[in-house]
Each structure stands twice: as C-alpha cells, then as structure tokens.
C-alpha positions in Angstrom: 224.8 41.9 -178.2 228.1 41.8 -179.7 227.3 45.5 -181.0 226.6 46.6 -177.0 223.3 46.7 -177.7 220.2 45.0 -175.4 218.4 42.7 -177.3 214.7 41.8 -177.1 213.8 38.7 -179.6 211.2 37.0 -181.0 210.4 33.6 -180.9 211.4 30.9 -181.3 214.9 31.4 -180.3 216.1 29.3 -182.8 214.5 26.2 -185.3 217.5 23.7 -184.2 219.3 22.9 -181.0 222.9 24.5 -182.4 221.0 27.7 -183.0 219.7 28.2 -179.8 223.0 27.1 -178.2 224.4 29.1 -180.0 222.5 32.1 -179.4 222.6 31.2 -175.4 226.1 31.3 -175.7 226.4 35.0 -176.5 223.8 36.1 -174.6 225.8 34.4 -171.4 229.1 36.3 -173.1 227.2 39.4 -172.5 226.0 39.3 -169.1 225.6 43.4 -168.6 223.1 43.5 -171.1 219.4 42.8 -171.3 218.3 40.0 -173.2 214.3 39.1 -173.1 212.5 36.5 -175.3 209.2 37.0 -176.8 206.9 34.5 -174.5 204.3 37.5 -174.2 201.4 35.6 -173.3 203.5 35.4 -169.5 202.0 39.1 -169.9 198.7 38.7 -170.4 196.3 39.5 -167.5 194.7 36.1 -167.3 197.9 34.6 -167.5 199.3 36.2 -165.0 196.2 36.2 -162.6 196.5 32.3 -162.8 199.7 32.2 -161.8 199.2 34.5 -158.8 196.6 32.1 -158.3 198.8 28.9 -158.5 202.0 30.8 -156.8 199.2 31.6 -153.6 198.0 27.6 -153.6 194.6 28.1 -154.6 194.5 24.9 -156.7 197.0 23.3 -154.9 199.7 21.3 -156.6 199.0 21.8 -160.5 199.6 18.4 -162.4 198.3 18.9 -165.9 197.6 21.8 -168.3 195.9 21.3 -171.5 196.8 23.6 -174.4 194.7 24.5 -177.4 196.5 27.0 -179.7 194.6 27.2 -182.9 195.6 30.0 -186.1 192.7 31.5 -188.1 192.4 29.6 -191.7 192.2 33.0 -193.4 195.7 33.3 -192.7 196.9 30.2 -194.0 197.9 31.5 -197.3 200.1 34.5 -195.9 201.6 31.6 -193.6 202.6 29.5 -196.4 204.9 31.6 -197.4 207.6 30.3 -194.3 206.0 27.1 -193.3 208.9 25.1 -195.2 211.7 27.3 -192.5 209.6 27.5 -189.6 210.9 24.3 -187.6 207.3 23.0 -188.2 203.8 23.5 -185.9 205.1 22.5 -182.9 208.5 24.8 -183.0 206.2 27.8 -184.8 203.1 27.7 -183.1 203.2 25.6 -180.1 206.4 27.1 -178.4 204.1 29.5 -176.8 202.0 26.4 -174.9 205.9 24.9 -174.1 206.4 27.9 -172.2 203.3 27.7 -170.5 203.1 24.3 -169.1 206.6 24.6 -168.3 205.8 28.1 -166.2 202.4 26.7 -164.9 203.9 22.9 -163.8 207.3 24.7 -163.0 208.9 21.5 -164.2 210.3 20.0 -167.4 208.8 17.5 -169.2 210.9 13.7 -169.6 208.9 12.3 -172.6 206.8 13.3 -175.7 204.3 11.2 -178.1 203.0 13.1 -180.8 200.8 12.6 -183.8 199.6 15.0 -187.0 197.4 14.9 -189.6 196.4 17.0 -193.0 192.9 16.8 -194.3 192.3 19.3 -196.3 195.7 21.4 -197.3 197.5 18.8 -199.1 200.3 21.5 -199.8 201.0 21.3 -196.0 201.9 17.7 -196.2 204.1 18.3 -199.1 206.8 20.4 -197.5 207.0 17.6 -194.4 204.6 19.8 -192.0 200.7 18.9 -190.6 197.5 21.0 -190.6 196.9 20.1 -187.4 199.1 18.2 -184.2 198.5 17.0 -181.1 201.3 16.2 -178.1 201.2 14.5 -175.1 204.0 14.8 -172.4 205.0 13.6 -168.9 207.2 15.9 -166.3 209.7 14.7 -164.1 207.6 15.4 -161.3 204.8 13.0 -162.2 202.8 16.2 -164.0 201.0 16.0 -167.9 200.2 17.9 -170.3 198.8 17.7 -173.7 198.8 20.5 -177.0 196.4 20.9 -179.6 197.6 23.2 -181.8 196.4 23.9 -185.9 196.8 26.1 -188.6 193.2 25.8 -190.1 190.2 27.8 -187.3 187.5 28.6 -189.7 186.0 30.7 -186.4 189.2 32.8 -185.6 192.1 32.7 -183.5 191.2 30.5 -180.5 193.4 30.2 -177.6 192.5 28.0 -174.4 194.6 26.9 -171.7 193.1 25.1 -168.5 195.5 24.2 -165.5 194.1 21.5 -163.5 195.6 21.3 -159.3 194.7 19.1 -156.2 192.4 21.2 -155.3 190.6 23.3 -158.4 191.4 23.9 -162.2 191.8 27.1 -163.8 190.3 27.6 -167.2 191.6 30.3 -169.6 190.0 31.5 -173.1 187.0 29.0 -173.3 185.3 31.2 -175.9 187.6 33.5 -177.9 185.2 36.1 -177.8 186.0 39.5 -179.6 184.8 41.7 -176.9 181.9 41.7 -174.0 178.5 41.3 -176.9 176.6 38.2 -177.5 174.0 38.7 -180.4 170.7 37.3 -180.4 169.5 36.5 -183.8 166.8 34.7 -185.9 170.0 32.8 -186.4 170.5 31.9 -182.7 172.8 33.2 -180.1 176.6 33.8 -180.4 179.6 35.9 -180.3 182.4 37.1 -182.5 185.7 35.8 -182.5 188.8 37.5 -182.2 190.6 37.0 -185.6 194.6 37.4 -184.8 197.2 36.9 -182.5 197.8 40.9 -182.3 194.0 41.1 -181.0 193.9 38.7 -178.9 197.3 39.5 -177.4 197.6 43.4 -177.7 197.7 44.1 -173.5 200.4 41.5 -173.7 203.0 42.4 -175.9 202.5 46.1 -174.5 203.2 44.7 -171.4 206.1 42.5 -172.5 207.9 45.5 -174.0 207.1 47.8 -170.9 208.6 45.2 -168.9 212.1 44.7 -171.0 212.5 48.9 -171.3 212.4 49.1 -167.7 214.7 46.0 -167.7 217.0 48.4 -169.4 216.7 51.1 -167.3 217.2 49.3 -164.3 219.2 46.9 -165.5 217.7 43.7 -163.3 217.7 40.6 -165.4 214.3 39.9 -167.2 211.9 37.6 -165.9 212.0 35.4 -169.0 215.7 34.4 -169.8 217.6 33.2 -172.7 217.4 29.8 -171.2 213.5 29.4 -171.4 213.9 29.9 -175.0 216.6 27.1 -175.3 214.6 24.7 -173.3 211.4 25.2 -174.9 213.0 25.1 -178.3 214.5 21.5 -177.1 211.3 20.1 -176.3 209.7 21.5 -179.6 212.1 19.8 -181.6 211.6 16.9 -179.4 208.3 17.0 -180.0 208.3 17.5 -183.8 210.8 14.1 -183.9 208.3 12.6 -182.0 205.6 13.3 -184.3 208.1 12.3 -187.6 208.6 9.3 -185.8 205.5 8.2 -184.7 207.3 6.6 -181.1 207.6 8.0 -178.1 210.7 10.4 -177.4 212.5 11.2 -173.9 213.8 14.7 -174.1 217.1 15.3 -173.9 218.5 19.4 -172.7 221.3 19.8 -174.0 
C-alpha cells in the first residue's frame, strides 16, 4: 500500500491484535486504494444464495449458525510444518466460520467458551495447539453460534454450515460430496469426498479475485473490508484464550 499498489490478502489478517491494528491502520492511510481480504467462501454460490435468502426474509430473523470446518488428515503432515506460527485452530482454520456467523447473524458476538482436545497427534499438543476444538458464542443481539473445527477428517475436507431463522433453517454442505455420483457397491452405497480446500472452494476464489480486479478498475470499495479481518481476528484470539483458559471470555474490539 505504502508502494501505491492495491492489495488483496490472505487470511488471517494478522495472528495478534497489534498485527491486525496495525495493518488496519495503513490500509485506512491509504484510502484511494483497494484493499480486499481473503473470506472467499462470501463467494461461493451457496453462500451467497443463503444470504439472498436471509437478506429477502425467507427464514426470518436468523439466531444461530452452526459451523463444521474440518481439514483432511492426509494433510496433516504438510500442515505441521506452521502449526507452531499459525495463531492456533481457531485463528488458522476457523476464521473462515468467524466471518460467516458474523455475515449470516450480522452481529458481533459478546462472549466465547471454548474447549480442545488431542487424541491421537500427540505432536499437536506439544507445540500448545489441539487436533480438534469446539466454540460456543453469544451475539449482542441475543443470537448463537457454535464451531467445530479439526485438523484430522479421515473422509476429506468437510465443510457444513446451517443457519437456523424464525421461520426455516438453511443447511449448507451436508455431504461433502466430490461431484453429482453416488456408487452402488457390494460394499453399500456412498460418495466420494472432496479432498481440499482448492476443490471444494475453486468457484469461490475465482469469484473473489474477479470481484477485487473489478474493484480496481472501478475503484468502489470491496465488499469485504479491512475491518472484517480485524474483528474476526479479535474474536479468534478470543476464542483461542478461551480455550487456553478453560473460562468463559467476553470479547473485547479493540
């Protein structure tokens, strides 16, 4: 930014609270250039039919979205190579499902309990992260939400999200099927699973990067701003003391 250059970045914004401050702060410094942040599952197609869904009052008021983000264990190894610098599960993995429940409620959550465990990766435990975490948080609007996130599918990547209104739930990703085939087999019936984010994802981050080029060219603001990242990146790190603690933690924006 500094360099005049737009910026599209990754998340999460930062692993602490003075990184993403600081990062906010020069992107506010900068205010004639484009700066988007990677949420790209606002992208996807079911995604964003369920919002047009909840924006058009077809559920009513939404008061609770439950999250399931789970990582494929045959990529465990490759990820232990940055698990000690990623800010942990919830900051790595879960940001995505921060974003979402924040999007979906269109609130922000007052306070988190969390809890982890490791069963069988030992080496997880060791540099202070879980296999596995759950979270469970209350809005300031009354709303829920809970996250189920782990680093350890033996099926494949598995992604679920179900946003329950007044009137009717939305349910997203039940099976994470690889495409439209179910086999029938001595074996039984089933599907294949889709086995990485990029598969699972691949409309999305085409779509994210079509929408922050024509950002550029037109130069109206992005629909995802710098302080989406900041705030979900605050409640992730609430989230993660929450979990070291063991007590329940009201989230603080800084």
């Amino acid at each position: 930014l500094e360099a005049g250059k737009h910026v599209f970045c990754e998340k999460p914004l930062g692993v602490t609270i003075e990184e993403c401050l600081a990062a906010e702060k020069v992107v506010n410094a900068h205010p004639g250039l484009i700066f988007q942040l990677g949420f790209m599952r606002r992208f996807d197609p079911s995604y964003r039919y369920a919002m047009e869904k909840i924006r058009a009052g077809v559920i009513g008021e939404p008061y609770f979205v439950k999250a399931v983000g789970l990582d494929p264990l045959k990529l465990l190894p490759g990820a232990m190579n940055f698990l000690a610098t990623s800010g942990g599960i919830f900051v790595d993995m879960a940001i995505h499902d921060i974003d979402l429940m924040r999007w979906f409620l269109g609130a922000e959550p007052e306070t988190v309990f969390a809890v982890g465990t490791t069963f069988g990766f030992p080496e997880i435990a060791k540099i202070g992260d879980v296999e596995a975490g759950c979270a469970l948080y209350r809005f300031e609007n009354g709303a829920m939400a809970t996250i189920h996130t782990s680093r350890t599918a033996p099926h494949g990547y598995h992604i679920e999200t179900e946003i329950v209104g007044t009137k009717g739930v939305i349910r997203i990703g039940q099976v994470p099927a690889k495409n439209g085939a179910v086999l029938y087999t001595e074996n039984g019936v089933g599907v294949d699973c889709v086995e990485a984010f990029p598969e699972r994802f691949e409309t999305a981050f085409l779509e994210e990067k079509k929408a922050f080029v024509e950002s550029v060219r037109s130069g109206v603001a992005p629909e995802i701003k710098v302080s989406d990242g900041v705030r979900s990146a605050q409640i992730a790190i609430a989230t993660t003391r929450a979990l070291q603690s063991g007590e329940l933690v009201n989230i603080k924006f800084a």
